[in-house]
C-alpha positions in Angstrom: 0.0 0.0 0.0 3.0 2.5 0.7 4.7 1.6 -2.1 1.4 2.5 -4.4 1.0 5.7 -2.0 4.8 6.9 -2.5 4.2 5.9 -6.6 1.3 8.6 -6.9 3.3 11.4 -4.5 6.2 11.3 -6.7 4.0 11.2 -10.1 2.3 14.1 -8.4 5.9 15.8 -7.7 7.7 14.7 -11.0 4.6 17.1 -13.0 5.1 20.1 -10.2 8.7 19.9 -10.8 8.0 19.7 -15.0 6.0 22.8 -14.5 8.1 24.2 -12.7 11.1 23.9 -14.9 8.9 25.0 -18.1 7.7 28.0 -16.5 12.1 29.1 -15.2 12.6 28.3 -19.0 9.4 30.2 -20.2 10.7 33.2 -17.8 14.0 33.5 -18.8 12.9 33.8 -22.7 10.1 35.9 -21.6 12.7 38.5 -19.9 11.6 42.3 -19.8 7.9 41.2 -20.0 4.8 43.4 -19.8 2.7 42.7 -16.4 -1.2 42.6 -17.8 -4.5 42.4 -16.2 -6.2 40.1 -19.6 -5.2 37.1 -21.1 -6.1 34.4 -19.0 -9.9 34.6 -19.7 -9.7 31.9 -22.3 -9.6 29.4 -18.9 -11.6 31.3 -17.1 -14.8 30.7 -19.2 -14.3 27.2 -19.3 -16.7 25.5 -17.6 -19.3 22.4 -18.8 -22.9 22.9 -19.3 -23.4 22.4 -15.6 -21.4 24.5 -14.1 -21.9 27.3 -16.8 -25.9 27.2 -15.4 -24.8 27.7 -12.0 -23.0 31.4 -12.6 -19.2 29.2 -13.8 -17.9 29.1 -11.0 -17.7 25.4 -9.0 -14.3 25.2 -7.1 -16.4 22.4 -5.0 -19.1 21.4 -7.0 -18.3 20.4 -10.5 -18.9 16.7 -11.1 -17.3 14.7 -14.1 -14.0 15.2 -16.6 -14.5 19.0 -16.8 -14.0 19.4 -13.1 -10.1 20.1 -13.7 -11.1 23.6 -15.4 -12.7 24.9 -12.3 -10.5 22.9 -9.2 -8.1 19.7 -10.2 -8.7 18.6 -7.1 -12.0 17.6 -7.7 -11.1 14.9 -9.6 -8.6 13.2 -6.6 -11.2 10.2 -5.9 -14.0 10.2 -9.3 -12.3 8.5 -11.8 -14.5 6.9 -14.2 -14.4 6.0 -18.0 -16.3 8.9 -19.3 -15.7 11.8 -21.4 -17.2 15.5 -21.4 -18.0 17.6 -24.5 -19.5 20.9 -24.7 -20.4 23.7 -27.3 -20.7 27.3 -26.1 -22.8 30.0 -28.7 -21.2 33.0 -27.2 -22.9 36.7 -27.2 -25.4 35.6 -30.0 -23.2 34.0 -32.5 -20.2 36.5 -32.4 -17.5 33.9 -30.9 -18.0 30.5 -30.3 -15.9 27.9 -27.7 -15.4 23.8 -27.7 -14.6 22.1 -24.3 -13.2 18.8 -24.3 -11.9 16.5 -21.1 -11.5 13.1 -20.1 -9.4 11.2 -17.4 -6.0 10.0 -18.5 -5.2 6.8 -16.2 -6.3 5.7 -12.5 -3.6 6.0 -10.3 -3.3 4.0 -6.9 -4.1 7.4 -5.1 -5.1 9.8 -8.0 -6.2 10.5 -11.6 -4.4 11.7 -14.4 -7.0 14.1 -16.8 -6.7 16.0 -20.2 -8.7 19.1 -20.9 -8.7 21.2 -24.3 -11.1 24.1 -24.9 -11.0 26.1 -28.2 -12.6 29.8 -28.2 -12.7 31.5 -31.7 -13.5 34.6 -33.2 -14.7 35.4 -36.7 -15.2 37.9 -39.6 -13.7 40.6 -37.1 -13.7 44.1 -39.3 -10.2 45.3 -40.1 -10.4 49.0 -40.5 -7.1 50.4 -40.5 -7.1 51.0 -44.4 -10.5 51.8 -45.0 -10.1 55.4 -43.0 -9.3 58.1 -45.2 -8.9 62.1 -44.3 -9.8 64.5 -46.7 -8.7 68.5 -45.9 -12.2 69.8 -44.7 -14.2 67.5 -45.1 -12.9 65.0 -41.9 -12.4 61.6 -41.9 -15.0 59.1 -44.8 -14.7 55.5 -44.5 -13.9 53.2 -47.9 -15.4 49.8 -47.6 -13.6 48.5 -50.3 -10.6 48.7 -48.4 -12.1 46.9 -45.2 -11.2 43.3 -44.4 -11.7 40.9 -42.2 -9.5 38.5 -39.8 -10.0 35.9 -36.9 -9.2 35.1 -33.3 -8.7 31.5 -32.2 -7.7 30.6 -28.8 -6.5 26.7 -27.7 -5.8 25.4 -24.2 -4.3 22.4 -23.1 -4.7 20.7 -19.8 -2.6 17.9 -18.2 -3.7 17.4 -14.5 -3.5 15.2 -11.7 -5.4 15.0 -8.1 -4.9 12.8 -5.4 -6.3 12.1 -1.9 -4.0 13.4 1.1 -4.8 12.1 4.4 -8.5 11.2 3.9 -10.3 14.0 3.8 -7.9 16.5 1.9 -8.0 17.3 -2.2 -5.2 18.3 -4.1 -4.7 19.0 -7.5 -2.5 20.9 -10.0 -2.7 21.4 -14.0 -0.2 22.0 -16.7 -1.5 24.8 -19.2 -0.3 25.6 -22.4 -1.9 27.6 -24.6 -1.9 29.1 -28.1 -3.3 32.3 -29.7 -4.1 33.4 -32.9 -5.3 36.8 -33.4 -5.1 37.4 -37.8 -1.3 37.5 -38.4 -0.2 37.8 -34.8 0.6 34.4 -32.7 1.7 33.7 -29.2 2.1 30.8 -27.2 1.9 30.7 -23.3 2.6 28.2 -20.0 0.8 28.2 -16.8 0.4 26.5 -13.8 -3.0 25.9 -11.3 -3.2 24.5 -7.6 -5.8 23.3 -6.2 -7.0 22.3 -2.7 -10.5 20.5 -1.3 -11.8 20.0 2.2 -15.1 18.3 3.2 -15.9 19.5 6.4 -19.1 17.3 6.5 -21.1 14.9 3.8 -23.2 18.0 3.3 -20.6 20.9 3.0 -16.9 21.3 1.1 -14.8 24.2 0.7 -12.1 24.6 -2.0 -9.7 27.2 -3.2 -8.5 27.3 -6.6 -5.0 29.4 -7.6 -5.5 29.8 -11.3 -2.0 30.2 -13.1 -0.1 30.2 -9.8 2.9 30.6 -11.5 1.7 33.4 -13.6 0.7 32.7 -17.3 3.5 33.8 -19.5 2.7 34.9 -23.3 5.0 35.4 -26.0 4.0 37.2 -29.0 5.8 36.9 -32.5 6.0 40.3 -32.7 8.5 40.5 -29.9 6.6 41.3 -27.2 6.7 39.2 -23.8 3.5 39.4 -21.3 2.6 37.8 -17.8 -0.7 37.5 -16.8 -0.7 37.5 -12.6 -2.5 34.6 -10.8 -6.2 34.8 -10.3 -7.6 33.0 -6.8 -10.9 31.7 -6.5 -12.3 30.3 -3.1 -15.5 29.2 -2.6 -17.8 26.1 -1.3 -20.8 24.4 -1.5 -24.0 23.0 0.7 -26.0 20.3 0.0 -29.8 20.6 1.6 -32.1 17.7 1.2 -32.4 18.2 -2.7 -31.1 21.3 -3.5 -27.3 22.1 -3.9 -26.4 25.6 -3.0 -22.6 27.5 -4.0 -20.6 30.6 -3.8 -17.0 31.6 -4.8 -15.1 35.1 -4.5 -12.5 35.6 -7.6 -10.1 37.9 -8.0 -7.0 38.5 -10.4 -4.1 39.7 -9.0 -3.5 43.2 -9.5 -6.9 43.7 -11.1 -8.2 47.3 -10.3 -11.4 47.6 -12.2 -14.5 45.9 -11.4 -17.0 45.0 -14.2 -20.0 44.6 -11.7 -18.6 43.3 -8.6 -16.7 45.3 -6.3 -13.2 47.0 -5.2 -11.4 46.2 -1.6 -8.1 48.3 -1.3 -7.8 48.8 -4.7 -8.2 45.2 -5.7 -11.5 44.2 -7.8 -13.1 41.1 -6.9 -16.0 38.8 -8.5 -19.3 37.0 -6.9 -20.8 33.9 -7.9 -23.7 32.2 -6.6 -25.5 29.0 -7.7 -28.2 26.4 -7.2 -29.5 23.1 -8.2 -32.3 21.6 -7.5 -32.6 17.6 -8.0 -36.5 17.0 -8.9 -35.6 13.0 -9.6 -32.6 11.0 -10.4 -32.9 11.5 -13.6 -33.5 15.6 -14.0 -32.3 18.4 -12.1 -32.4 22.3 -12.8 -30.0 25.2 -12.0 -29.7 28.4 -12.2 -26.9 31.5 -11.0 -26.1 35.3 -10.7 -22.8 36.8 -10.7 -21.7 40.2 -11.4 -20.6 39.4 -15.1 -24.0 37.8 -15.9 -27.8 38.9 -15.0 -28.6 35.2 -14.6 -27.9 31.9 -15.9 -30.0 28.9 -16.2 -30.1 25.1 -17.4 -31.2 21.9 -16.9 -29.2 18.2 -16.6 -30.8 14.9 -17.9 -29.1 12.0 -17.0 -29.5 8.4 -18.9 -28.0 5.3 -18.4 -24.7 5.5 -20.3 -25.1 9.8 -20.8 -26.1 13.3 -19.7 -27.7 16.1 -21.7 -27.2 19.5 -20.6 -28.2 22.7 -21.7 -27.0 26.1 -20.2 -28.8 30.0 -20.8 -26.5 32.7 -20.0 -28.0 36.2 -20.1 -26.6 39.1 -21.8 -23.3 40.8 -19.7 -24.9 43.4 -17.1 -24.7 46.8 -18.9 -23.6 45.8 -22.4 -25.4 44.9 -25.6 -23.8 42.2 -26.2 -26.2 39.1 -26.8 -27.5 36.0 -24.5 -24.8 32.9 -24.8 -26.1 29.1 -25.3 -24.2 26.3 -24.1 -24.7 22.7 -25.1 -22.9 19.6 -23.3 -23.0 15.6 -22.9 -21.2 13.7 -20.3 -20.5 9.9 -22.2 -20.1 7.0 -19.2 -17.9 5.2 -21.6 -17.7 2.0 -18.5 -21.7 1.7 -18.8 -22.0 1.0 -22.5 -22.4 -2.5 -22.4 -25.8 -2.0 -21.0 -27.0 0.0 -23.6 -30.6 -0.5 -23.2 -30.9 1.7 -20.2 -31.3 4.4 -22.7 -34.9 3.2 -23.3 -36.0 2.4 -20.0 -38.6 4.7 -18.6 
């Protein structure tokens, strides 16, 4: 049993030590960066249909593959054969994002996960040719001269969580990433911690240090950029049949709130969430936070599957449009009774 114990701790410690010695490699090539506030959004957004419904934020709560976006942790003792894949319509069609996640391997005391999530960006006007200044008559506009160009973003995930003295969670995640933005590319490395307590069968609380390292961007034009860490902490209670969460996030550094609020000069963000299980089979959630008015959604569970659907309301004060997310969890281990899909 100690021998499996010590095999998973120094799995766990040969990764740290990997990301470690990417992101001293990344830093030294990344010398003389620029410190900014954006950039890590791309991992931010990620969530399944689920946890999207229930404001984005579940550092405790999220269940299945996609659990290592919001807390690695939460994948320490839940390994199954399954795989999660979701479609996100973002703003009423103007970008659109792909999550993908599955476990890796069952460890003696952890799991080994993958994650990938793809946000893109199309048809984006280029104007910077089409503006012409006449003596007079100020500046006119030539839409001939107007093209267009894309954004694509792509994330990687490489995580592992294992169980520390019974009752403790810990996980971390390896995060490269890649940006496109028309004829401008970067690539980036990052590192997450995570941590998982359950105080009681009803009750967990769970703090999540997104790029703990920083995430470091390189641009081929030269320029170097580190995005500070962004903390999340934040729990859950379970009541009879409804499920009830709230996190606090905040990015380091980060002095402007877009709806939440400002302590000392640092901005931080709310998210609150609920579930309500009306059967085994169906349950309904719904969540506010200060980006979003509200989000709602709904998770049908089968057999060998789960459908999920997520609403997320326009941004608070922008006209930007509502989002739709779409998602199915596959229990690959429970296909070989497929005719639980027509039971009643």
């Amino acid at each position: 049993m100690n021998s499996k114990k010590n095999t998973d701790y120094e799995i766990m410690k040969q990764l740290w030590k990997l990301g470690i010695v990417c992101i001293l490699a990344a830093a030294v090539i990344l010398q003389a960066s620029d410190f900014v506030s954006h950039g890590g959004e791309l991992y931010e957004s990620a969530a399944d249909s689920r946890t999207a419904a229930m404001s984005g934020i579940a550092v405790t709560s999220a269940a299945g593959p996609a659990g290592i976006f919001s807390n690695p942790a939460l994948l320490a003792d839940t390994y199954s054969q399954s795989v999660t894949i979701s479609y996100r319509s973002l703003f009423g069609g103007l970008a659109t994002s792909q999550l993908l996640a599955f476990p890796i391997k069952k460890l003696p005391r952890g799991v080994l996960s993958f994650g990938l999530i793809n946000r893109s960006v199309r048809d984006i006007p280029d104007t910077r040719r089409a503006f012409l200044f006449e003596d007079g008559d100020g500046p006119h506009l030539d839409y001939s001269q107007i093209t267009y160009f894309s954004q694509t973003e792509t994330g990687l995930i490489i995580s592992y969580a294992a169980r520390i003295k019974g009752k403790y969670k810990v996980g971390i995640n390896l995060k490269p990433v890649f940006i496109s933005i028309g004829d401008y590319h970067a690539w980036g490395l990052s590192l997450d911690a995570g941590y998982v307590v359950n105080p009681s069968p009803q009750t967990a609380v769970g703090l999540f240090l997104q790029d703990a390292t920083s995430m470091l961007l390189k641009w081929n034009t030269g320029t170097r950029e580190i995005v500070p860490p962004r903390i999340v902490a934040g729990g859950h209670w379970n009541y009879k049949n409804f499920l009830m969460t709230g996190a606090l996030s905040a990015r380091f550094g980060e002095s402007l709130p877009s709806g939440g609020f400002a302590v000392a000069g640092q901005a931080f963000e709310y998210n609150l969430g609920i579930e309500s299980q009306l059967n085994d089979n169906l349950s309904l959630q719904g969540g506010i936070s200060d980006l979003t008015a509200f989000t709602l959604g709904f998770n049908l569970k089968k057999k060998y599957l789960e459908i999920s659907y997520a609403y997320l309301a326009s941004p608070a004060g922008t006209a930007l449009g509502d989002s739709h997310e779409f998602g199915v969890l596959f229990h690959l281990d429970r296909l070989n009774d497929i005719g639980g899909l027509f039971e009643p």
